[in-house]
N, CA, C and O atoms as CSV, one atom per row, in Angstrom:
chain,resi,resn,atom,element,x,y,z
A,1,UNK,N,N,-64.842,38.132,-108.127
A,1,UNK,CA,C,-65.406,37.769,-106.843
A,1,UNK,C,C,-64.297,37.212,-105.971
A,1,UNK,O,O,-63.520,36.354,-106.390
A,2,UNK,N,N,-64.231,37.826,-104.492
A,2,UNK,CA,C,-63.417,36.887,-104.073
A,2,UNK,C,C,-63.773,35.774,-103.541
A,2,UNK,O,O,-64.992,35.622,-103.472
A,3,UNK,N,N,-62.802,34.511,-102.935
A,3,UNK,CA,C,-62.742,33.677,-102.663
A,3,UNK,C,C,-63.723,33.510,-101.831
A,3,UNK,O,O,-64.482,32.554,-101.988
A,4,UNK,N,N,-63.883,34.349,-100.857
A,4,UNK,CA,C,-64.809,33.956,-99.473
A,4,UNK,C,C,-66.116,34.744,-99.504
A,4,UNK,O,O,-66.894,34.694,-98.550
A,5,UNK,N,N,-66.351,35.442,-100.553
A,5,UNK,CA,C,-67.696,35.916,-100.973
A,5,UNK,C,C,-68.891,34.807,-101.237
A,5,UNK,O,O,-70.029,34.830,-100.770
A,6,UNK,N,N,-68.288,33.802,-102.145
A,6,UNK,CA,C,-69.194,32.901,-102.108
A,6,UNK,C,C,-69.543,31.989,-100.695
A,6,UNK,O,O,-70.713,31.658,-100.498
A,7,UNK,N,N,-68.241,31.518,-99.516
A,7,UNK,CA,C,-68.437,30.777,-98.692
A,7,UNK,C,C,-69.652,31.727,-98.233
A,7,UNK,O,O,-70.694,31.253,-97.782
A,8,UNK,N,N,-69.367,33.525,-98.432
A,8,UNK,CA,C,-70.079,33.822,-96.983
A,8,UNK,C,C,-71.766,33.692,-97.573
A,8,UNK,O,O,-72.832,33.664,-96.957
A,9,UNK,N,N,-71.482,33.636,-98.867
A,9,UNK,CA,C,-73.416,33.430,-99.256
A,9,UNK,C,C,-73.584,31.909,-99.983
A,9,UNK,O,O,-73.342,31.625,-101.156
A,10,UNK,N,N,-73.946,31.258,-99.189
A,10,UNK,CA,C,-73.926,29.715,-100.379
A,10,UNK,C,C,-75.039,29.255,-100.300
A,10,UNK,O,O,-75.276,28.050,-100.388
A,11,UNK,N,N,-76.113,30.372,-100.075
A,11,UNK,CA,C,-77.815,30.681,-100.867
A,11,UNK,C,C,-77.687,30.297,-102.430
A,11,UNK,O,O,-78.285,29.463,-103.110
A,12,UNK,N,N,-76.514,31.376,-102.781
A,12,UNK,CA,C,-76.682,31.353,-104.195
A,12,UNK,C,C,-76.344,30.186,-105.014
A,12,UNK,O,O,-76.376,30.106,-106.242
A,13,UNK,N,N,-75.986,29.216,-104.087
A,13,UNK,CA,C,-75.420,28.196,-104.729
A,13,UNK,C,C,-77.052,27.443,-105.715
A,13,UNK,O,O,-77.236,26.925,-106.816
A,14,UNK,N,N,-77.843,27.770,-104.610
A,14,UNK,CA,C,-79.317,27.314,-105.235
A,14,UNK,C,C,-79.794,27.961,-106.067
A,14,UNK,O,O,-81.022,27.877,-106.043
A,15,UNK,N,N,-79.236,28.886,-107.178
A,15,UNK,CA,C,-79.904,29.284,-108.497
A,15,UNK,C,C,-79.313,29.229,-109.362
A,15,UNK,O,O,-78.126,28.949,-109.196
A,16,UNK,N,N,-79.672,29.398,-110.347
A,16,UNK,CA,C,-79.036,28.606,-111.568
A,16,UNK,C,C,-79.372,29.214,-112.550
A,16,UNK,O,O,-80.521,29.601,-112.768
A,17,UNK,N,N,-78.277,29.398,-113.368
A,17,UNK,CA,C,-78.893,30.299,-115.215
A,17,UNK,C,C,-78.238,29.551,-116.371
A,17,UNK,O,O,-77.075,29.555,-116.774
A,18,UNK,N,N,-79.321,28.911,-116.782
A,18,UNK,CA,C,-78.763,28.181,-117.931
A,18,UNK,C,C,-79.520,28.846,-119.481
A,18,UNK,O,O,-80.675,29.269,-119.425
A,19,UNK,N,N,-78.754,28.875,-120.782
A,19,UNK,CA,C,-79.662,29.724,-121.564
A,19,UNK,C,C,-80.408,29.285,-122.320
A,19,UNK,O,O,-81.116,29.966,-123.062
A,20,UNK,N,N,-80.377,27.471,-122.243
A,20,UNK,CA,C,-81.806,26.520,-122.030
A,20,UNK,C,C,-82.792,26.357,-121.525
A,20,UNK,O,O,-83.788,25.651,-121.684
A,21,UNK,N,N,-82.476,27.029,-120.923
A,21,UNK,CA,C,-84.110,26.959,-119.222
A,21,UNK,C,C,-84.235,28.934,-119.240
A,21,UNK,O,O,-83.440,29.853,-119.044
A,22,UNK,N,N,-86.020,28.792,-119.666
A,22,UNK,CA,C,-86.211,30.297,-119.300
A,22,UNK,C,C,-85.646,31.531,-119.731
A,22,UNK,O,O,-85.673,32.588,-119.100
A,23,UNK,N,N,-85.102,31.316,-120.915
A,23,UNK,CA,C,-84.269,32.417,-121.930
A,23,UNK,C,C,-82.928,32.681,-121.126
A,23,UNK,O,O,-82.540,33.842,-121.255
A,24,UNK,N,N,-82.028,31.780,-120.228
A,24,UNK,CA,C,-81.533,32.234,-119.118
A,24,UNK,C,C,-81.547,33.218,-118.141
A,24,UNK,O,O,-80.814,34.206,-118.154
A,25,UNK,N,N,-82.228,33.003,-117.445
A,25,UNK,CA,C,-83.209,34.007,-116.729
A,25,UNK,C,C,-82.577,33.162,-115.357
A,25,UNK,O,O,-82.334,32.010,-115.716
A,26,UNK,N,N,-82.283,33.342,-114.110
A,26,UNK,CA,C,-82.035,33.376,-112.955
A,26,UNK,C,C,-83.369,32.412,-112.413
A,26,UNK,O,O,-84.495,32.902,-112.315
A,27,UNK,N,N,-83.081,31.012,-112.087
A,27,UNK,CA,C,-84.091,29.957,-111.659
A,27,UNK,C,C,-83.677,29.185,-110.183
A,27,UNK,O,O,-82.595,29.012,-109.623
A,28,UNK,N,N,-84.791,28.889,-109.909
A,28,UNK,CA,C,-83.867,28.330,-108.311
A,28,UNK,C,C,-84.059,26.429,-109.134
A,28,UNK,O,O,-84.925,25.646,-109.526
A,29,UNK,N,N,-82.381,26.575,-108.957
A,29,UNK,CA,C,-81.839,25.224,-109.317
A,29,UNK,C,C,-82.993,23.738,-109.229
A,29,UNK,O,O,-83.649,23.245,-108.312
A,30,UNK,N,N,-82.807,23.402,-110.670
A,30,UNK,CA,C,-83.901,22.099,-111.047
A,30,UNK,C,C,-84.904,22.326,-110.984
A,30,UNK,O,O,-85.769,21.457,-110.872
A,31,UNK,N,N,-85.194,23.862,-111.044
A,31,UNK,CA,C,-86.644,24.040,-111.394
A,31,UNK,C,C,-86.508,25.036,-112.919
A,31,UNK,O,O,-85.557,25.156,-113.690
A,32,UNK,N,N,-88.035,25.717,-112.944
A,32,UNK,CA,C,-87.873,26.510,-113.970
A,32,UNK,C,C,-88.905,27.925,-113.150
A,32,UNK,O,O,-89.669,28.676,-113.757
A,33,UNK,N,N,-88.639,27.942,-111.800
A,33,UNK,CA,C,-89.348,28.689,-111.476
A,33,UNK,C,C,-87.885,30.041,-111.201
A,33,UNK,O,O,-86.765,29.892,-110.713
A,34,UNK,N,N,-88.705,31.507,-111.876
A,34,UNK,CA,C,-88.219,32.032,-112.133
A,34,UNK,C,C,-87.908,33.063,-110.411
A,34,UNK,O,O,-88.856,33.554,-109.799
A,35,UNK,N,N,-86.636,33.174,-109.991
A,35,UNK,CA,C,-86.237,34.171,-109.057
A,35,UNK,C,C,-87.237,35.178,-108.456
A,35,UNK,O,O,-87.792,35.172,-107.358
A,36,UNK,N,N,-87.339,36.392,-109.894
A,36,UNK,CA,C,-88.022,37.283,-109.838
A,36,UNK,C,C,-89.673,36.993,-110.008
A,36,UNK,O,O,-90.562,37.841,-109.925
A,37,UNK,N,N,-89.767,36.125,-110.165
A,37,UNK,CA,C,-91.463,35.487,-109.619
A,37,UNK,C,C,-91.236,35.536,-108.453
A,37,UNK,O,O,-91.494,36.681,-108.082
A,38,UNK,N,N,-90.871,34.896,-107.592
A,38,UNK,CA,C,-90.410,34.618,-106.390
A,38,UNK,C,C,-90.368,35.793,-105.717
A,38,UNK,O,O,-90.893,35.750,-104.605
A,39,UNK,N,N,-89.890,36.860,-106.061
A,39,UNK,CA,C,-89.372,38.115,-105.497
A,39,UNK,C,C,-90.572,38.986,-105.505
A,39,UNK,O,O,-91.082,39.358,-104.449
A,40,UNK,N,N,-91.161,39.408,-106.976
A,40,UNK,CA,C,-92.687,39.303,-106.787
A,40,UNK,C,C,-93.626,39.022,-105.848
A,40,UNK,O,O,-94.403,39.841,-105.356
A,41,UNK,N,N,-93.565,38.047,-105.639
A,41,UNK,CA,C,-95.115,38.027,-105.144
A,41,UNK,C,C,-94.770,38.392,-103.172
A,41,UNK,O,O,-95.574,38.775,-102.322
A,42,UNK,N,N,-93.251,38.063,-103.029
A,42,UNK,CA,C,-92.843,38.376,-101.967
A,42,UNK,C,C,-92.893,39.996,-101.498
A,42,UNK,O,O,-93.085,40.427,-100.361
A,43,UNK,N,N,-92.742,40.480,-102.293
A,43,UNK,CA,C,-93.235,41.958,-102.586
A,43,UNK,C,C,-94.529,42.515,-102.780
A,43,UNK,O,O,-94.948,43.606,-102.392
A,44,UNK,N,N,-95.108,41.629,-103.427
A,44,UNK,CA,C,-96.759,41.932,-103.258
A,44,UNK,C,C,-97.329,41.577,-102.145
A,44,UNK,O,O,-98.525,41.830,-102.000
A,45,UNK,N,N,-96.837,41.130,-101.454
A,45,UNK,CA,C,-97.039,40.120,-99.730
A,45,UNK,C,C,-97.643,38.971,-99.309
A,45,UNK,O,O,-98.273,38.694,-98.288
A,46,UNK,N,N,-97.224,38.128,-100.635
A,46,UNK,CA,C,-97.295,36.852,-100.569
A,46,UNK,C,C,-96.049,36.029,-98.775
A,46,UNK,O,O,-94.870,36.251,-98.498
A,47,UNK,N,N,-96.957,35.263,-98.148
A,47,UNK,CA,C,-95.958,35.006,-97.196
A,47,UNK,C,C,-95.638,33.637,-97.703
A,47,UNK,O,O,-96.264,33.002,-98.551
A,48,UNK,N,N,-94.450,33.246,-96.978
A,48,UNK,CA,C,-93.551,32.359,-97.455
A,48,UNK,C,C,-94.129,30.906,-97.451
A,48,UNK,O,O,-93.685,30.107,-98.276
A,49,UNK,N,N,-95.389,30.408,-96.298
A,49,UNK,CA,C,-96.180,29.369,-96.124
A,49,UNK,C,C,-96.871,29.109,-97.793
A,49,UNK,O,O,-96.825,28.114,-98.515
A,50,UNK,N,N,-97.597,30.668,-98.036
A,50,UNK,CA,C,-98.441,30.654,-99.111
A,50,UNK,C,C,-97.471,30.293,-100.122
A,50,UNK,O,O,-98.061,29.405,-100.737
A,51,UNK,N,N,-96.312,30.447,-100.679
A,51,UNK,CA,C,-95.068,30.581,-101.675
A,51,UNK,C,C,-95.011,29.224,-101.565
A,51,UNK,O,O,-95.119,28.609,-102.627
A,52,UNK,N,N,-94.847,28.483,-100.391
A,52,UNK,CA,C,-94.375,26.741,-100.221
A,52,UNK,C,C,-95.717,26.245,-100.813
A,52,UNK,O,O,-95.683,25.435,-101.739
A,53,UNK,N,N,-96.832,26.668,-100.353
A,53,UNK,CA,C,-97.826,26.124,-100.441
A,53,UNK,C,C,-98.130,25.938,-102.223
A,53,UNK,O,O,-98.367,24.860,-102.768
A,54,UNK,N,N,-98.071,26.901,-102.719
A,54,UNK,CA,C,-97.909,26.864,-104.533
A,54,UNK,C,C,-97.025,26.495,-104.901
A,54,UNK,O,O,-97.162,25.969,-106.006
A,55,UNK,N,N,-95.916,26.484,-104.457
A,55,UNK,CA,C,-94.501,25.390,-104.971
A,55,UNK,C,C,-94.275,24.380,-104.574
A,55,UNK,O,O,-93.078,24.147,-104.744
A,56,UNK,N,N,-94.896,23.402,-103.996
A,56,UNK,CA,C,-94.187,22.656,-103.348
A,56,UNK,C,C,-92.840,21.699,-103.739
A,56,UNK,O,O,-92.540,20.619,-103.230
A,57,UNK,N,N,-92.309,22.250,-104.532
A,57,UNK,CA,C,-90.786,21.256,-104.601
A,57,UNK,C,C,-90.035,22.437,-104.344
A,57,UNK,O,O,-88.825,22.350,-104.553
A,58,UNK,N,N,-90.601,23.795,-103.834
A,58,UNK,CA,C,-89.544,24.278,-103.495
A,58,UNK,C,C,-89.272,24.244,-101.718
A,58,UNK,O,O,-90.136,23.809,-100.957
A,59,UNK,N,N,-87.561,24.923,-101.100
A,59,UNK,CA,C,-87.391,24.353,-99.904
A,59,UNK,C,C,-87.455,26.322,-99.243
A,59,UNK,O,O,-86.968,27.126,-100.038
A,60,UNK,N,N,-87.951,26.833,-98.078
A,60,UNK,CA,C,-87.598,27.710,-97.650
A,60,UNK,C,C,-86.109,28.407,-97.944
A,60,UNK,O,O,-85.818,29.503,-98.422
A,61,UNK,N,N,-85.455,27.524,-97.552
A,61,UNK,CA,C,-84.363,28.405,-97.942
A,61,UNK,C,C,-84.125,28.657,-99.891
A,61,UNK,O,O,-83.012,29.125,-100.131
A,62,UNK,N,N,-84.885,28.439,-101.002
A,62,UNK,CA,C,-85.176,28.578,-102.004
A,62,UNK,C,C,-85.509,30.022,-102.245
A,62,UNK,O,O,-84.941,30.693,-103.106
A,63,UNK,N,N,-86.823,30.654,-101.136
A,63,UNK,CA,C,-86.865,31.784,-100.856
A,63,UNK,C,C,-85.692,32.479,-100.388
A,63,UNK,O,O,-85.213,33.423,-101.016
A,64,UNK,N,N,-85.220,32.051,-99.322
A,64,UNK,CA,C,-84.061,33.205,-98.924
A,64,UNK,C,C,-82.820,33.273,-100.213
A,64,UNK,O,O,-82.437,34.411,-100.484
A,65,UNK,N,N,-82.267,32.257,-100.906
A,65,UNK,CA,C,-81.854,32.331,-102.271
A,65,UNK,C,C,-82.080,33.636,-103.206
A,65,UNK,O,O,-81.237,34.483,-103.502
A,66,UNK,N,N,-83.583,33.565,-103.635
A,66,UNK,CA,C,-84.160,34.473,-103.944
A,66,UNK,C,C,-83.892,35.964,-103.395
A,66,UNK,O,O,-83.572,36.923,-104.098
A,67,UNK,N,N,-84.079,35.971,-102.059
A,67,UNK,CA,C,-83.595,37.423,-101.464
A,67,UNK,C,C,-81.978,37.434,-101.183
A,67,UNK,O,O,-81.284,38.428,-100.969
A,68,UNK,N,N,-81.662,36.388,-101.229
A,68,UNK,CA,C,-79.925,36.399,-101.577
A,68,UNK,C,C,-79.652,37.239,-103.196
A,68,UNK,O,O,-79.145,38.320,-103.494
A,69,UNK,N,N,-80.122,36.390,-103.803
A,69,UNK,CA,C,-79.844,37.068,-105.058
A,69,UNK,C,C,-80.814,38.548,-105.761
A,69,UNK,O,O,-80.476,38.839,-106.908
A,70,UNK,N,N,-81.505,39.090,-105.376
A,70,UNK,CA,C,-82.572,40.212,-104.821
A,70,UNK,C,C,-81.007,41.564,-104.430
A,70,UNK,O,O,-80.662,42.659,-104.875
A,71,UNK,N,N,-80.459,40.485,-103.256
A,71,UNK,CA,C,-79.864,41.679,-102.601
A,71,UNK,C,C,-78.043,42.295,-103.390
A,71,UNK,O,O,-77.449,43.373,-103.405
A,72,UNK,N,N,-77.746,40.862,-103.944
A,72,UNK,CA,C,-76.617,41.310,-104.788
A,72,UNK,C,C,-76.951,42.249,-105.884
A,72,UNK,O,O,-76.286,43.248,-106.159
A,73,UNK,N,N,-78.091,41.837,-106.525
A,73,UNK,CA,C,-78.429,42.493,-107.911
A,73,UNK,C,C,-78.744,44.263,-107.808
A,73,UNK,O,O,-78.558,45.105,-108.686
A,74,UNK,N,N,-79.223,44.429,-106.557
A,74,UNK,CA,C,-79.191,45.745,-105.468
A,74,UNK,C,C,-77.882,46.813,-105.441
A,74,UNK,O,O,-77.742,48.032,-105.347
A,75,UNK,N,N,-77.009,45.632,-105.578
A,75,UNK,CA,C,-75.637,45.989,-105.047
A,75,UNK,C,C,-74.845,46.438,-106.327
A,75,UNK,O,O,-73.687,46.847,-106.233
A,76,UNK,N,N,-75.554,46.342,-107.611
A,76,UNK,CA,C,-75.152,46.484,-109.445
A,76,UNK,C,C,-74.093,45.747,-109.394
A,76,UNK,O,O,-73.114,46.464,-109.190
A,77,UNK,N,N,-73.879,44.873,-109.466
A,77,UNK,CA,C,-72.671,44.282,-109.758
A,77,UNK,C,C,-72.715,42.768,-109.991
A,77,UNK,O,O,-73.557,42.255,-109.253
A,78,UNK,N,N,-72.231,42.092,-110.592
A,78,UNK,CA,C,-72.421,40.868,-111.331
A,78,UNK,C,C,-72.622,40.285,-110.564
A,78,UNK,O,O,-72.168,40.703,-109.499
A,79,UNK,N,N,-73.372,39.015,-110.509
A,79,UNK,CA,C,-74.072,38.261,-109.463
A,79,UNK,C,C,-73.473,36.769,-109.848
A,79,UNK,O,O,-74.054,36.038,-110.650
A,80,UNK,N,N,-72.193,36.388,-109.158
A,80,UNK,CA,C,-71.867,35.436,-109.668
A,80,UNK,C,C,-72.271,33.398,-109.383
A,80,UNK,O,O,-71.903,32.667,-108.463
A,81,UNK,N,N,-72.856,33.186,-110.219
A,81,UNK,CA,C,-73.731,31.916,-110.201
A,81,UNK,C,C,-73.577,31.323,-111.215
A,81,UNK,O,O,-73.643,31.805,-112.346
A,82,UNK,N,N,-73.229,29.573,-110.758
A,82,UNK,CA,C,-72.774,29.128,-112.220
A,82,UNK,C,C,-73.814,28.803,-113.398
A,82,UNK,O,O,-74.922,28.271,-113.329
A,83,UNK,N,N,-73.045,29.331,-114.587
A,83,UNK,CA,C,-74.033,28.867,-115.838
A,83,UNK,C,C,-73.392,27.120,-116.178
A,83,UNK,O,O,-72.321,26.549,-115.975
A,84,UNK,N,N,-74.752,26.723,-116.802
A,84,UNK,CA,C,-74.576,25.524,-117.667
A,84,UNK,C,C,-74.180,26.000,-119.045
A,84,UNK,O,O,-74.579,26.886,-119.801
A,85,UNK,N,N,-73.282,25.112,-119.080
A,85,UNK,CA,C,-72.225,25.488,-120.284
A,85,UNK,C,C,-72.706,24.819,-121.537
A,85,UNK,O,O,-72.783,23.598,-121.675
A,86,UNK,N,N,-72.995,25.633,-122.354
A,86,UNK,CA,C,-73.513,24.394,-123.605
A,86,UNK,C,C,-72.966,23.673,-124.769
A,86,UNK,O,O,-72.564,24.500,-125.588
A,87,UNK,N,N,-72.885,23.112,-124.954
A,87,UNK,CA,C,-71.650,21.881,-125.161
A,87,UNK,C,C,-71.943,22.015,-126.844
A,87,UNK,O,O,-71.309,21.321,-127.639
């Protein structure tokens, strides 16, 4: 990845894959709610009020995260986001 790939998306900074949480599965950070849930129901045409409204600890831009990381994974190529390292 280069250097300024991440400045130009720092959506992704809000998800998180740890292989403690969710079989490491792609989560929007301090939660355990899974991306592709997220992407789901956004696709089934869940709108984003209704999405806040069932999550509430999550923040709008949580969603766009979600279609941040939606759109790299699009792109086949490693989606770089830090893992928790297990000690």
């Amino acid at each position: 990845m280069f250097a300024n790939e991440r400045a130009m998306n720092p959506l992704l900074e809000r998800i998180s894959i740890d292989p403690r949480v969710c079989f490491g599965k792609p989560c929007i950070r301090g939660t355990r709610i899974w991306v592709s849930l997220l992407l789901d129901q956004m696709a089934a045409g869940e709108t984003p009020e209704d999405i806040l409204r069932n999550y509430p600890q999550l923040k709008h831009e949580d969603l766009l995260a979600a279609i941040a990381y939606g759109a790299e994974a699009a792109r086949e190529r490693i989606i770089p986001v830090p893992s928790v390292k297990v000690a």
